[in-house]
C-alpha positions as CSV (number, residue, x, y, z in Angstrom):
1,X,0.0,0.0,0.0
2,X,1.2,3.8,-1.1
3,X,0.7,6.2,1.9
4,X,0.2,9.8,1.4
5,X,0.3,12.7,3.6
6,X,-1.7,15.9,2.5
7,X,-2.4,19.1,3.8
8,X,-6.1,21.2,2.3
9,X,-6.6,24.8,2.5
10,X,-10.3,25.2,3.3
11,X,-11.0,29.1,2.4
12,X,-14.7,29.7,2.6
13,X,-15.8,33.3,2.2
14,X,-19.4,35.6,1.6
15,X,-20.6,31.9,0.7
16,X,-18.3,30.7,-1.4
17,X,-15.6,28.5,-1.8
18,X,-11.9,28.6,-2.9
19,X,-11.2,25.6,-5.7
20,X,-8.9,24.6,-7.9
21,X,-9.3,22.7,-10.9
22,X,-6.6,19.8,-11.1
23,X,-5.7,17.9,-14.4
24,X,-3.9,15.0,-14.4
25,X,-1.6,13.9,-17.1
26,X,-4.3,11.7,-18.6
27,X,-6.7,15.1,-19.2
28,X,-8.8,14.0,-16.2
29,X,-10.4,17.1,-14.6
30,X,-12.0,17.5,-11.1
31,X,-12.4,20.5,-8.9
32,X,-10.5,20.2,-5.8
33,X,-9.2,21.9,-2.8
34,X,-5.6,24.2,-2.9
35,X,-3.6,21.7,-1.2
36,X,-1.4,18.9,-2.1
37,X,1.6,16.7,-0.5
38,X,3.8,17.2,2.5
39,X,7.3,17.2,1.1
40,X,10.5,15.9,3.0
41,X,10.8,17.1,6.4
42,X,8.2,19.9,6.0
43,X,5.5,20.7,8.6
44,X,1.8,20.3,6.9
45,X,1.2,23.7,8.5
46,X,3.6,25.2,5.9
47,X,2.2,23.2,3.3
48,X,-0.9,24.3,2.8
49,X,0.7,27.9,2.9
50,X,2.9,27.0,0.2
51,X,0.4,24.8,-2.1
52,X,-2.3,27.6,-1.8
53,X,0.1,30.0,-3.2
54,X,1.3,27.8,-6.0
55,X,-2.2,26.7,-6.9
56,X,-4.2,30.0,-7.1
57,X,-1.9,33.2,-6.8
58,X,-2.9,34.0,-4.2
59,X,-1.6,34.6,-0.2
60,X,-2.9,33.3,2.8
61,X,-2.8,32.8,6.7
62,X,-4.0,29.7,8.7
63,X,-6.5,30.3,11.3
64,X,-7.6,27.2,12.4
65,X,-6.7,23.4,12.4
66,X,-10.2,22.2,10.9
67,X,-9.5,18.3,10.8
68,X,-7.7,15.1,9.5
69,X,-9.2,12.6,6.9
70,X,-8.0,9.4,5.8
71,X,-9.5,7.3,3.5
72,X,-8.0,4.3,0.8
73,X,-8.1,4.3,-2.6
74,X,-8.6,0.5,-4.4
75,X,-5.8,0.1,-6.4
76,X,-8.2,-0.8,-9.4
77,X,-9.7,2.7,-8.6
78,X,-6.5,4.7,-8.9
79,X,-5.5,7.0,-12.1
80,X,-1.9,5.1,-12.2
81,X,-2.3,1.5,-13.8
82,X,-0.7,-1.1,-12.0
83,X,-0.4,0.8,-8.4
84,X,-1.3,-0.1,-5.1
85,X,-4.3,0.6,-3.2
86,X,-3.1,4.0,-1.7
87,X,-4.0,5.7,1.4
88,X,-4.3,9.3,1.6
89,X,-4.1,11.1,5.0
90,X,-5.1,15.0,4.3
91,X,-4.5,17.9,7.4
92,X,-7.7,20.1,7.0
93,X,-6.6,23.9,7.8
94,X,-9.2,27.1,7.3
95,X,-7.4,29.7,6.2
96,X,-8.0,32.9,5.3
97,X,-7.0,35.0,1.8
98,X,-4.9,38.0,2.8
99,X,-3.3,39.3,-0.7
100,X,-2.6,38.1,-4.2
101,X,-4.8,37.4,-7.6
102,X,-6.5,34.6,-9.1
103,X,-4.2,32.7,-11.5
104,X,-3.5,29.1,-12.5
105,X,-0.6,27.0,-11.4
106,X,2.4,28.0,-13.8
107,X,3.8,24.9,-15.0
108,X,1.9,22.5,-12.6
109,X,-1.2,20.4,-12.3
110,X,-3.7,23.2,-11.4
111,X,-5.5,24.7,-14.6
112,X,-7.7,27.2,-12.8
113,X,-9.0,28.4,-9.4
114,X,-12.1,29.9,-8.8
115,X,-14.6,31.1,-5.9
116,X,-17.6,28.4,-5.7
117,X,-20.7,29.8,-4.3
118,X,-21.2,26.9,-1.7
119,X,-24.5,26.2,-3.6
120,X,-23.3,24.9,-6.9
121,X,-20.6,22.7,-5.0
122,X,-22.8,20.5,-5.4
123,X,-23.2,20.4,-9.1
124,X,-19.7,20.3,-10.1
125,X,-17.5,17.1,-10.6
126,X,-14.9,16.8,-7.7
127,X,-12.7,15.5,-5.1
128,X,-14.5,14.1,-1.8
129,X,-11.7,16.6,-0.1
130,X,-14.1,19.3,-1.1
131,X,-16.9,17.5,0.8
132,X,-14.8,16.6,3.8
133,X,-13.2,20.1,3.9
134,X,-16.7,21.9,3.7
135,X,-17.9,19.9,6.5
136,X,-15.4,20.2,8.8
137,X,-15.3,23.7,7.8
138,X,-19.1,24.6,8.6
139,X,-19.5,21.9,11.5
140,X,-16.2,22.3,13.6
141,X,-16.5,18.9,15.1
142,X,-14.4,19.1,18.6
143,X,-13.1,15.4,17.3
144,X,-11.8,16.8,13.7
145,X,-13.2,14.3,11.9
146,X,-16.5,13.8,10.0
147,X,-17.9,10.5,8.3
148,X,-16.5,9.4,5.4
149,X,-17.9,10.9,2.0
150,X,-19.4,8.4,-0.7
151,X,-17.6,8.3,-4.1
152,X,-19.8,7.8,-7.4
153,X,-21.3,10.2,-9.7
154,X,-20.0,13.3,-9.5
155,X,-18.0,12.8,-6.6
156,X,-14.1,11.6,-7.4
157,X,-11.5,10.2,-5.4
């Protein structure tokens, strides 16, 4: 089994929601949260600083530890052929936009990011992290952890 750790800027603001559309290498596209892995010796607190900034433009500052999720991935339901099942463990922060504009990633995985008015999330095709990150963003559960969202449909991996 892969195991990745993850770190998800939840920036929710006058109703909507901060997302980013990743593409993978096979032209796959699904609206996700800024955020991505925890490199080499680096604290998922400065993560999510980092990966919002690359992702959208823009700058930001973490108010609040929202959550953790972890949830596997069947291998036969991963985009990399022939991988193991994989188990992603993603550090929920809310944070909060302080400067910067709007642009995609340059030269990375991130196409576009956009503010979601919280009542078309539910109409667009993404990651579950934008489920999890909502709730845990809108619920503060004292536990920092909510149940596990459903994949199928318009809900990815």
């Amino acid at each position: 089994m892969d195991r990745r750790l993850a770190a998800y800027a939840v920036c929710i603001e006058n109703g909507r929601v901060l997302l980013a559309l990743a593409v993978s290498r096979d032209g796959d596209r699904v609206w996700t949260l800024p955020g991505g892995g925890v490199e080499h010796a680096e604290d998922p607190f400065d993560t999510v600083i980092r990966e919002i900034t690359e992702e959208t433009g823009l700058e930001a500052v973490v108010e609040r530890l929202l959550g953790v999720d972890s949830r596997v991935i069947p291998a036969d339901e991963r985009r990399l052929p022939g991988a193991p099942e994989l188990q992603n463990v993603g550090v929920f922060y809310g944070v909060r936009v302080t400067d910067g504009t709007l642009r995609p990633e340059p030269n990375g995985d991130t196409a576009e990011a956009v503010w979601t008015p919280l009542s078309q999330v539910a109409r667009v095709r993404r990651s579950s992290l934008v489920d999890v990150g909502i709730a845990l963003a809108q619920s503060l559960p004292p536990t920092g952890h909510v149940p596990a969202v459903p994949v199928g449909g318009l809900v990815q991996h």
